[in-house]
N, C-alpha and C positions, 0 to 999 in steps of 0.2 A: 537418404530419404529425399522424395522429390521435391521441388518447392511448393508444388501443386497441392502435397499430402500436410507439407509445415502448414501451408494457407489454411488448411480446413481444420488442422489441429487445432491452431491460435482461433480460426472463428468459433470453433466449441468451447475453448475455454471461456472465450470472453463473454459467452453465452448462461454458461455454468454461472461466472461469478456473478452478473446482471438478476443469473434468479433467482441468489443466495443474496444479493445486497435486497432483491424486494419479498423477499421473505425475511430476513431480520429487520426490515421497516414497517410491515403492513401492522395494524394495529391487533392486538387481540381481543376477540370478542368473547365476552364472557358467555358461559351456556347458561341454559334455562335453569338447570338447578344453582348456577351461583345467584343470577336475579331472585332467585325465588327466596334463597337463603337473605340476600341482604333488606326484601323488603321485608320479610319476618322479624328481623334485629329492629329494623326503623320503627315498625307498629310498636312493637315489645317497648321498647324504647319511650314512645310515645304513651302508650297505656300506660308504663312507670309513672312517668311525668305527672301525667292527670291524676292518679292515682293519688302522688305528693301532694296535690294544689290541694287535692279536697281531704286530706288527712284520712284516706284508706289503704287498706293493703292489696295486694295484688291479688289475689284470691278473690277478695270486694271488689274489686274494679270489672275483675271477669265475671261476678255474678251481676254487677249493675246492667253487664250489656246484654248478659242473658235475658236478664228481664226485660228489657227493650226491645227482645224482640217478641217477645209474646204478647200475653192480652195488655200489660199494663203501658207497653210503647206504643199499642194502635189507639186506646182512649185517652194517655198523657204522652204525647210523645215531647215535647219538653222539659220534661220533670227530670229534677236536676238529681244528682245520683243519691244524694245523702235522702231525699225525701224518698223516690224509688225504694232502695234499701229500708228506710224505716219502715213504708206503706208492707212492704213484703218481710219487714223481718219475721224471725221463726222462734224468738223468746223474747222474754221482758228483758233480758239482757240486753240482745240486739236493740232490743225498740229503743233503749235509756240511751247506750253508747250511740248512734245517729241522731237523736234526738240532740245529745250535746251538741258531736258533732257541728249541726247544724246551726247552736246558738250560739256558739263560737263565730263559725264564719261569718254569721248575721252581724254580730257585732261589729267585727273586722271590715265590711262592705259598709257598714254604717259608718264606723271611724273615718274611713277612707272616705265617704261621698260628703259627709259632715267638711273634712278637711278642704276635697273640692269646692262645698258652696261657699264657706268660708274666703276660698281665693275667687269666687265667681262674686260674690258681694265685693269685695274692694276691686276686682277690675270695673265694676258697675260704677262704684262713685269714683273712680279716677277715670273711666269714659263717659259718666250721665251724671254727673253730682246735683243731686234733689230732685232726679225725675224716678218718680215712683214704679215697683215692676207689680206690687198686686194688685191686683183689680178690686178698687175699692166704692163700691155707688153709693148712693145719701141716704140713711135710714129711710128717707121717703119715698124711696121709690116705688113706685104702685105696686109691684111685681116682683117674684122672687129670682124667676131664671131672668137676666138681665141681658143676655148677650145669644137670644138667639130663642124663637119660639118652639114649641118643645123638648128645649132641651130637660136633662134630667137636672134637679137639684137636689146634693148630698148634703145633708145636717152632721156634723160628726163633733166630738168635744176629744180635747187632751187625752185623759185618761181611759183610753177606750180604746182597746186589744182588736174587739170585733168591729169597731168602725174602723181603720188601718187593713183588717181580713179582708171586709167590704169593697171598699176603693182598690185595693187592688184585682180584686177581682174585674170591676168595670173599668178598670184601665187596660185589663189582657185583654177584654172582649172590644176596646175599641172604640167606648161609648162618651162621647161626650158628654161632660158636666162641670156642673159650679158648682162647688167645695166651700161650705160656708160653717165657718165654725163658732162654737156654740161657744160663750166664756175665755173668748180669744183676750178682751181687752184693750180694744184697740193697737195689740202689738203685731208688727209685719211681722218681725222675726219668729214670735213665738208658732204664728202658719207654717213662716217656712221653715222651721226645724220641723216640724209634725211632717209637714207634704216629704221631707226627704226620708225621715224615719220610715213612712207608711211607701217611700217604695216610688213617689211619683215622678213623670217621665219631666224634667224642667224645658226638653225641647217642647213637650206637648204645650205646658206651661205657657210658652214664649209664641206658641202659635195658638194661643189660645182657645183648644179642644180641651182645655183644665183650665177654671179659673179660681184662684184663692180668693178666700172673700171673710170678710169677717161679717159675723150674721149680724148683728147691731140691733137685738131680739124680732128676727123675723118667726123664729121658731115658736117662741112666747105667742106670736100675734097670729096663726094658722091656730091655733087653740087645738091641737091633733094631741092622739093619746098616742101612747107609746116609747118606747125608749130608744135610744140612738147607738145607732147611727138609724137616720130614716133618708130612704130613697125617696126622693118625690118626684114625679109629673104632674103636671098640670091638664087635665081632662073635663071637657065641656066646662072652661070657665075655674073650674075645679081643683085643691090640690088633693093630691093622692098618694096614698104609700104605694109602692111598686115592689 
């Protein structure tokens, strides 16, 4: 063999092996059906998950999101799945078991946010010791909304299911008001266990679009009939149930 014919053999080999070393380095790219397959596992995976937090079964979880997409996600679309589920359930069975459900987890967010304010009051008096966080004005004040003219003013007492309903409702929509409650007794805390029970936002609190207020009989002295919780504004001079 010529040395001319050895030159071009060796050039081919070393050719050969330069395109076998960058095909066993190049990376492999998965195809469309493996992508497809691994984010089906992750959702899956995921919809488990949520499923556990809120104590439903998979089956439940698939019907929650069904409903969301129908009538009842375009007029709530944040309605949290156990309430979805109850609104829609399809026996008194269903309605009982989400109904628990539900006051289960209530409690459990309650415990939990109880224990937060709990450490939110002792970082308060080891950073502000004796400076006051509720907003407390003088039985004399000429006026009921104190901090801001037309704002709304909420009457609500302890034992009252549908004033807690109330307040949260004008808290999703956003509305400004002073929370004054009825048979408080001059206690801060006994407010602020109610404001956290009933759900209220403590940053709102703290920027003062929520103000806790103990009534100190304003409600006695409006002479208004009816029973509480009463929303009021103040109209031409006026107070007014809303």
């Amino acid at each position: 063999m010529r040395q001319s014919d050895i030159a071009i053999c060796l050039a081919c080999a070393v050719s050969l092996a330069s395109l076998h070393a960058r095909a066993q380095s190049a990376p492999t790219t998965p195809s469309g059906t493996n992508l497809s397959q691994t984010q089906t596992s992750t959702d899956t995976a995921l919809d488990e998950h949520q499923a556990r937090d809120w104590g439903l079964r998979a089956e439940e979880w698939a019907r929650y999101r069904q409903l969301m997409q129908g009538p009842l996600g375009v007029y709530s679309p944040s309605l949290d799945p156990l309430t979805a589920l109850g609104i829609e359930a399809r026996s008194d069975e269903e309605r009982n078991r989400y109904a628990e459900l539900q006051v289960q987890a209530e409690a459990r967010r309650v415990d939990k946010t109880l224990a937060y304010q709990r450490a939110y009051d002792a970082a308060w008096q080891r950073l502000f010791p004796g400076q006051p966080r509720v907003s407390l004005p003088s039985p004399q004040a000429p006026s009921v909304g104190h901090t801001g003219a037309g704002r709304t003013a909420v009457f609500i007492k302890a034992d009252c299911t549908s004033c807690k309903q109330r307040v949260r409702q004008l808290q999703a929509a956003g509305t400004p008001f002073d929370l004054y409650m009825v048979g408080s007794r001059g206690d801060d805390a006994r407010i602020r266990q109610w404001a956290t029970q009933a759900g209220i936002d403590p940053a709102r609190v703290r920027a003062r679009t929520i103000t806790l207020n103990h009534d100190s009989g304003r409600w006695l002295s409006l002479g208004l009939p009816g029973e509480l919780p009463a929303v009021m504004r103040e109209v031409n001079g006026q107070w007014q149930r809303q």
